[in-house]
PLY file of the C-alpha trace (Angstrom):
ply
format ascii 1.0
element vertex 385
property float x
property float y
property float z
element edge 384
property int vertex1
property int vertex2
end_header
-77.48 -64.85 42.93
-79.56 -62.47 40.59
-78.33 -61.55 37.27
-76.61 -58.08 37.20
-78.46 -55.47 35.55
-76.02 -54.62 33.01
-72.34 -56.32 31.49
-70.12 -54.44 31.47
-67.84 -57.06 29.61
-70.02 -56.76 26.41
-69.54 -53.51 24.13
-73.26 -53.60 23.01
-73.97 -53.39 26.82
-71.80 -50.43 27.73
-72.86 -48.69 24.73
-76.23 -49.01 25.46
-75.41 -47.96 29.51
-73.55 -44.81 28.06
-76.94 -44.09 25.85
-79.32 -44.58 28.64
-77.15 -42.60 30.99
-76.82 -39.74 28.85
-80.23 -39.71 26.43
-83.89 -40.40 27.33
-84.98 -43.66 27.19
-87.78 -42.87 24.77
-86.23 -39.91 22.26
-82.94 -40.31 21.20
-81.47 -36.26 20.89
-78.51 -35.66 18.40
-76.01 -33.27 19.37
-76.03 -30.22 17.80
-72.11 -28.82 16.28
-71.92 -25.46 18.12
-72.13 -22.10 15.24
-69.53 -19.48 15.73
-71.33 -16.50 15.84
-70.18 -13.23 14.49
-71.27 -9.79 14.23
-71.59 -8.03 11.84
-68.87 -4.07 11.72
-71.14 -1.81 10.96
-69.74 0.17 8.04
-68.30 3.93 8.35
-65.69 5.71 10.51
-63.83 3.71 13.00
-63.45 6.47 15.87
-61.36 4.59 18.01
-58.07 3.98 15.90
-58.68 7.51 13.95
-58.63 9.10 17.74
-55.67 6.32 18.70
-53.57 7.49 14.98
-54.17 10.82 16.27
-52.81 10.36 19.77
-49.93 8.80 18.97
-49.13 10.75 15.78
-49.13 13.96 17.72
-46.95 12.24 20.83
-43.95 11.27 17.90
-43.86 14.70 16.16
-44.51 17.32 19.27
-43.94 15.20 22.61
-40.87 12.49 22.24
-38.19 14.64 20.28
-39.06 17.60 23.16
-38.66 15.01 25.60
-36.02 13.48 23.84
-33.98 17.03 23.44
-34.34 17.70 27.00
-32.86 14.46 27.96
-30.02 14.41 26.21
-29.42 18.25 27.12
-29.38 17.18 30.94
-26.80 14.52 29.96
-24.73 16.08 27.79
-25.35 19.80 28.19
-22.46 21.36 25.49
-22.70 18.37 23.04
-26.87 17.68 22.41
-26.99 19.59 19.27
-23.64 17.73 17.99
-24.43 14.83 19.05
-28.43 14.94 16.91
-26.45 16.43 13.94
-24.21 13.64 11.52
-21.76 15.02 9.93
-21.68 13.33 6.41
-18.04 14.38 5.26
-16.37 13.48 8.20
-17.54 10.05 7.99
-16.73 9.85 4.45
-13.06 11.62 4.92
-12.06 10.66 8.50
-8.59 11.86 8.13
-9.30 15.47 6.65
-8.82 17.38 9.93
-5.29 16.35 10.48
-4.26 15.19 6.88
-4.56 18.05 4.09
-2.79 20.23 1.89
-5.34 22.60 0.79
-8.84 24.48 1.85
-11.11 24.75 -0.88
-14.68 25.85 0.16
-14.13 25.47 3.59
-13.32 22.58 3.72
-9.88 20.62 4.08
-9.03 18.31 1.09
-6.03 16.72 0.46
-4.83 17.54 -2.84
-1.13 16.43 -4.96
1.32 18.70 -4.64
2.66 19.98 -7.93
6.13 22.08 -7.58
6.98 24.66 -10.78
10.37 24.98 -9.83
12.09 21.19 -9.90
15.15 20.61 -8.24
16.73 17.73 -10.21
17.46 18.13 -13.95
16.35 16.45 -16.47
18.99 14.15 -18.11
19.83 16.08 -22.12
19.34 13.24 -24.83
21.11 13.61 -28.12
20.11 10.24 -30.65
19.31 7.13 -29.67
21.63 4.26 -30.38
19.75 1.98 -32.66
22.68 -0.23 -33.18
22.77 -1.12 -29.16
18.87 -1.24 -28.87
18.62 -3.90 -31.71
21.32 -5.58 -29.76
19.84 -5.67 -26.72
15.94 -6.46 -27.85
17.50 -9.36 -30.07
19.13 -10.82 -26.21
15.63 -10.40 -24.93
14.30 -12.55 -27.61
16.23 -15.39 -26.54
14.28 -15.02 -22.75
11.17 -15.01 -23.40
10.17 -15.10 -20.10
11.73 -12.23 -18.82
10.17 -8.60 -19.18
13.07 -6.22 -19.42
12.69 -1.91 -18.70
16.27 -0.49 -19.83
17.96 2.74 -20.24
21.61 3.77 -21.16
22.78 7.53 -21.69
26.25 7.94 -22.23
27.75 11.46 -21.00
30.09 12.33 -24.04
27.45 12.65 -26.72
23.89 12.31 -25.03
23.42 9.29 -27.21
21.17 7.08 -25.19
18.92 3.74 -25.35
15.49 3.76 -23.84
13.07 -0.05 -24.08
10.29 0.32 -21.34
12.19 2.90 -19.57
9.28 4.81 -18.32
6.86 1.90 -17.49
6.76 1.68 -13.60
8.48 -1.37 -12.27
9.16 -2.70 -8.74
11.72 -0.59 -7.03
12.69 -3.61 -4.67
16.00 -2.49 -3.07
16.75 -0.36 -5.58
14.67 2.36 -3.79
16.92 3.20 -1.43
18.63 5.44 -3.79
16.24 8.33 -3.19
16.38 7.51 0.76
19.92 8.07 0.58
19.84 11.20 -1.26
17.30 12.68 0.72
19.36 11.73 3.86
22.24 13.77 3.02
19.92 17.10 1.54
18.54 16.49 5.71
22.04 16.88 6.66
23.39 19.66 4.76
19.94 21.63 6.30
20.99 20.79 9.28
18.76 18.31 10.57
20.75 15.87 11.99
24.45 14.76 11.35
26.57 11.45 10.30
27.71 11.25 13.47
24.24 11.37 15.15
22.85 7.51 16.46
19.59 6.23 16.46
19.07 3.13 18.69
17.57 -0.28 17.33
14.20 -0.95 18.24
12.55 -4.11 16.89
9.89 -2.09 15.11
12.85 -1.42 12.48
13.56 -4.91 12.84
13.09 -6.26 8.76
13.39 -9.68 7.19
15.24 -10.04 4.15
19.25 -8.67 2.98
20.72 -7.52 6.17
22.08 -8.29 9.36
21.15 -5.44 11.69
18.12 -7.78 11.94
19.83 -9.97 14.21
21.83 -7.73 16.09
20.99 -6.69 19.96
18.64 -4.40 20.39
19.05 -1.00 22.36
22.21 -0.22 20.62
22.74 2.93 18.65
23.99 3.24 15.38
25.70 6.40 13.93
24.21 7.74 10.61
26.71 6.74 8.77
26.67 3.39 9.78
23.60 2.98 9.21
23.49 4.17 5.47
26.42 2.23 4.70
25.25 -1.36 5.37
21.56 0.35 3.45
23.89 0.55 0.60
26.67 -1.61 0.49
24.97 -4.74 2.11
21.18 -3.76 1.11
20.13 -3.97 4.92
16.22 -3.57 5.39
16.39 -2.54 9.00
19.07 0.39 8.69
16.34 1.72 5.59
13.73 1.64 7.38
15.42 3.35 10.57
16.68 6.10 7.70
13.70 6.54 6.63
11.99 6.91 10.30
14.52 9.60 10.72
14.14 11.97 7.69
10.58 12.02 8.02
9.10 8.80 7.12
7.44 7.52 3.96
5.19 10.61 3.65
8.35 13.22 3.54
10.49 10.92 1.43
7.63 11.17 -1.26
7.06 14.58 -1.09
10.77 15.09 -1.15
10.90 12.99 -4.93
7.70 15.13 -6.08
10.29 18.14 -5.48
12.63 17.03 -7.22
10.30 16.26 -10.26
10.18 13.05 -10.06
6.26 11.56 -10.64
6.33 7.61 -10.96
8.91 6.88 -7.80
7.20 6.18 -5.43
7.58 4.37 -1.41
4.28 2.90 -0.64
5.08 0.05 1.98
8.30 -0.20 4.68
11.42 -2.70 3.66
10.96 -5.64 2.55
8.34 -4.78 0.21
8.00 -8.12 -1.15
4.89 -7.43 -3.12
6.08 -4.74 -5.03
4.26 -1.96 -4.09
7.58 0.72 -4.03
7.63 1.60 -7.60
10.14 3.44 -9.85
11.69 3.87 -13.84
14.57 2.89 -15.05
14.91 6.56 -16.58
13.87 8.15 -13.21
16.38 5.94 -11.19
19.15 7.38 -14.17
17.68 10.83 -13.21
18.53 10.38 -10.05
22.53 8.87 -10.50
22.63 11.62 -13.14
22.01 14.41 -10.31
23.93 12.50 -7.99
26.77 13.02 -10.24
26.56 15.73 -12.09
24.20 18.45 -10.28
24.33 20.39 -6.82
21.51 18.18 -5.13
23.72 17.50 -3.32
27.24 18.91 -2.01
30.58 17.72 -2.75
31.27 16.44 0.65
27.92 14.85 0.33
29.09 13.26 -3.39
32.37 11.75 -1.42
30.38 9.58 1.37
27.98 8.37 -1.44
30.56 7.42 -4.11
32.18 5.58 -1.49
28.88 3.51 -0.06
28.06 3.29 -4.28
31.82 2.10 -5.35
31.56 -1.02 -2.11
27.97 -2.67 -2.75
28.61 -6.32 -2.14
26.48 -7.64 -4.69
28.80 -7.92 -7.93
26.66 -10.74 -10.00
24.82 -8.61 -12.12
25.72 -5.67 -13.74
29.34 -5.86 -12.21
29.99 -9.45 -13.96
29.42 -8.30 -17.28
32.26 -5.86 -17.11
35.91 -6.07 -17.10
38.05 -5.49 -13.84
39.52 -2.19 -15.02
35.94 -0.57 -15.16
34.72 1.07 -12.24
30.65 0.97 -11.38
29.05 3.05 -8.36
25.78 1.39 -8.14
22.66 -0.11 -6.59
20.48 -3.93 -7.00
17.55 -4.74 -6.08
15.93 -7.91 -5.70
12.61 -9.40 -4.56
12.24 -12.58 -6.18
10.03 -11.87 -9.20
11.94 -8.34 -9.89
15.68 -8.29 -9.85
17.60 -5.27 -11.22
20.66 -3.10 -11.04
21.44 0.43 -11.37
24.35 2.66 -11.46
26.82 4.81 -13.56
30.14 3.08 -15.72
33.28 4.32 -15.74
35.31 2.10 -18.89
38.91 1.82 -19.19
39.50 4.46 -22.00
37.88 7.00 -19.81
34.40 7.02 -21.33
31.15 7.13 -18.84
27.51 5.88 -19.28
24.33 5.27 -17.08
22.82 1.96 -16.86
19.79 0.62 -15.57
18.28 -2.62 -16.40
15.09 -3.86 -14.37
14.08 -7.14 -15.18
10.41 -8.93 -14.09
10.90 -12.91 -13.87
9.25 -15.88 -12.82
10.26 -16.17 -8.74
14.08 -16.72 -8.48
14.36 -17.59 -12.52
18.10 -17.33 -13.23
17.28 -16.11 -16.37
16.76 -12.73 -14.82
20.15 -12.82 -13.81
21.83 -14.39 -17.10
20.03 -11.47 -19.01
21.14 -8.54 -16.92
24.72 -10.02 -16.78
24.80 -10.74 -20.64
23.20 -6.68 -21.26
25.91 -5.07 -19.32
28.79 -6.98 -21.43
26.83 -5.76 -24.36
26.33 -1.94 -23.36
29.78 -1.93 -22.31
31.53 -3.92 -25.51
28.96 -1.12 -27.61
30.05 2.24 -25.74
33.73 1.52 -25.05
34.49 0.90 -28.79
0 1
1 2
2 3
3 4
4 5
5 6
6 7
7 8
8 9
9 10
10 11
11 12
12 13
13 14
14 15
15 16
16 17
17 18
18 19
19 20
20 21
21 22
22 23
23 24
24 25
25 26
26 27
27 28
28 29
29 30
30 31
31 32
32 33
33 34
34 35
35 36
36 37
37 38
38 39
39 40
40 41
41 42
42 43
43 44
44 45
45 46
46 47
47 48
48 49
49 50
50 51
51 52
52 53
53 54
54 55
55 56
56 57
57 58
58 59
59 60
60 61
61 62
62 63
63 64
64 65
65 66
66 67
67 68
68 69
69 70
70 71
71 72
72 73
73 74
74 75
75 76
76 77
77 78
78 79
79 80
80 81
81 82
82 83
83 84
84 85
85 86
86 87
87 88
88 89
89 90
90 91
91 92
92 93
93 94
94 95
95 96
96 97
97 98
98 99
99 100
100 101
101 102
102 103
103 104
104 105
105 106
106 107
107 108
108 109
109 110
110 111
111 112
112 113
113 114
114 115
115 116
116 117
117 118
118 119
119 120
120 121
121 122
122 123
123 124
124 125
125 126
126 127
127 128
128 129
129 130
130 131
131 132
132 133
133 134
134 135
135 136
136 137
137 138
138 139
139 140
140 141
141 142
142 143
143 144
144 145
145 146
146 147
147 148
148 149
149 150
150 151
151 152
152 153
153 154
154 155
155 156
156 157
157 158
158 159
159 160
160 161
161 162
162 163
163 164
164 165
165 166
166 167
167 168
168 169
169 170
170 171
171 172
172 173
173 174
174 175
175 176
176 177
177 178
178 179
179 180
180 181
181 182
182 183
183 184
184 185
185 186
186 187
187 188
188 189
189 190
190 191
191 192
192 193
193 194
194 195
195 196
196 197
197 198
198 199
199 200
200 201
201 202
202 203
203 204
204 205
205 206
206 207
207 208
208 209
209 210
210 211
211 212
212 213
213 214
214 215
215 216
216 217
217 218
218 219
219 220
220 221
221 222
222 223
223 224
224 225
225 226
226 227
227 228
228 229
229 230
230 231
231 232
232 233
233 234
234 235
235 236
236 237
237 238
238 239
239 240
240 241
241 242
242 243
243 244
244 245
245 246
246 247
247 248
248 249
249 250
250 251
251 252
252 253
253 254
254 255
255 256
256 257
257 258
258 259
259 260
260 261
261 262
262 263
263 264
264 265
265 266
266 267
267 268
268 269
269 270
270 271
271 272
272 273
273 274
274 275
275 276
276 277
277 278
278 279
279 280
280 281
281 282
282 283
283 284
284 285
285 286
286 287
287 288
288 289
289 290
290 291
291 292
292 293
293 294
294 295
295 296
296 297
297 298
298 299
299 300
300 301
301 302
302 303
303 304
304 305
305 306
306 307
307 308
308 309
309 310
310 311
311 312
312 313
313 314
314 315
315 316
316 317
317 318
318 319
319 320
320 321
321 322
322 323
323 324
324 325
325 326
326 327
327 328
328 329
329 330
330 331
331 332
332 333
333 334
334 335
335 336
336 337
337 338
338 339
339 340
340 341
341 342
342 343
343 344
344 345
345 346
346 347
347 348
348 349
349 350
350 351
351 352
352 353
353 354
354 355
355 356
356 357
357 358
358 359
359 360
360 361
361 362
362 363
363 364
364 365
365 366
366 367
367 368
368 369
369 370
370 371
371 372
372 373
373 374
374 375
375 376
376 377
377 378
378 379
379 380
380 381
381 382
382 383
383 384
């Protein structure tokens, strides 16, 4: 058998087939790498993208807004000018159209409403009693952890004790004082009556002091009802349903700005366990004062309040520091870290004062409570003399 030609078991032997396949057997060529050629740009004007930059330049400014215009003009035919137009101010002040007070420049603004003539009047101080504010600031000293606002007037002499009266504190309950007032000046304009109902609807439905919370729904409630268990039992869900009716929170504050009062203040519905209503102790003594002593509101008025003032259920604060011949129309207020009481003191010997003692505390600290109680045996013991 003759040899083969070639192996194609041995390297050497396909090498050499894959060089005599692909190279002459006598001149062995070497493969050249291939050169990328380029050319050379010619240097000067590039016609093409000036004339391309010109085309297109001249389709944004004169062809596409035309085009553009037109289109939106068959869509919206009335609206295409509005509609390529922002208007800055309304996007700034989206609620100026409906909610304003005043037109300045043509334009609506919403400005604070400042009254010349106020209704309430302003309580008449005489001297302040340094004897009972020593007394007092020497009680705070023993609670250090409890940041008192007080102030006493007494109605024989104008004498009167003011220690953070006019720093703004929580209202907590408290607030429904002004709700109440402005409830009756609603029904003396002839608004509504006492006898009128509103019907429970679980949007008045609040947590907190109450039980109209967790009564049936659908069910109305006279006026008077309603204010009562606001007062005497501190319910959140008749407040808020009082509110709803004279107006809302809006009315209520423009209401207090009448009556020239310029820290009180309702900012959120009942419970407002943040603390966002805010009050003074000497604004909440305005208020009893006028109550009391002023036409804000009428005598028949006066009657229905004394008696929703004279029932509150709450006697362990300012109520346990007096004795049980002395007579106290008042209102508390709690919300944890805030707990205070207002009102006006009738003593035994005939004498009269107004009280109000707010007191910020850590969350639920009896302290708070201890302090107010021990204050009001204090005031009392110092005015009753």
């Amino acid at each position: 058998m003759p040899k083969p030609k070639y192996n194609f078991s041995d390297d050497n032997s396909y090498n050499n087939l894959y060089e005599q396949f692909y190279f002459n057997d006598k001149k062995s060529q070497k493969v050249r790498p291939i050169k990328k050629i380029v050319k050379k740009q010619k240097s000067g004007i590039n016609y093409r993208k000036f004339i391309s930059l010109a085309f297109f330049t001249f389709l944004l400014i004169f062809i596409l807004p035309s085009s553009f215009k037109n289109f939106i003009a068959d869509v919206f035919p009335n609206n295409s000018k509005k509609m390529l137009k922002m208007d800055y101010y309304k996007l700034l002040f989206p609620t100026h159209n409906y909610l304003y007070k005043d037109l300045f420049l043509g334009k609506y603004i919403l400005k604070d409403t400042e009254y010349k003539n106020k209704i309430m009047v302003d309580i008449k101080e005489t001297y302040e009693r340094v004897g009972l504010k020593n007394s007092l600031i020497a009680l705070a000293q023993n609670y250090k952890r409890i940041k008192p606002s007080i102030y006493v007037w007494e109605y024989d002499n104008g004498s009167y004790v003011n220690i953070n009266a006019n720093t703004p504190y929580p209202a907590a309950s408290i607030i429904k004082i002004p709700v109440l007032i402005e409830m009756f000046r609603e029904i003396e304009n002839g608004k509504f009556s006492l006898n009128d109902t509103m019907i429970l609807e679980d949007y008045y439905r609040a947590s907190g002091s109450g039980k109209l919370q967790y009564s049936q729904g659908g069910i109305a409630h006279t006026m008077d009802y309603l204010a009562k268990i606001m007062i005497q039992n501190s319910d959140n869900s008749s407040t808020n349903m009082i509110i709803a009716k004279i107006g809302g929170m809006p009315e209520v504050n423009r209401a207090m700005k009448r009556w020239g009062l310029k820290t009180t203040h309702i900012n959120n519905w009942l419970p407002d366990l943040d603390g966002t209503n805010i009050t003074t102790a000497k604004e909440l003594a305005k208020m009893f004062y006028n109550i009391d002593s002023t036409n804000i509101v009428n005598s028949e008025s006066k009657k229905h309040i004394a008696n929703y003032l004279g029932h509150v259920k709450n006697n362990r604060l300012l109520q346990a520091g007096l004795p049980k011949d002395a007579i106290l129309l008042h209102k508390t207020g709690d919300i944890g870290f805030m707990l205070g009481d207002a009102g006006i003191v009738k003593t035994a010997n005939g004498k009269k004062y107004i009280v109000v003692i707010l007191a910020k505390r850590p969350y639920n600290n009896l302290q708070g409570k201890d302090f107010i109680v021990k204050a009001s045996k204090i005031i009392y013991n110092n005015i009753s003399l």
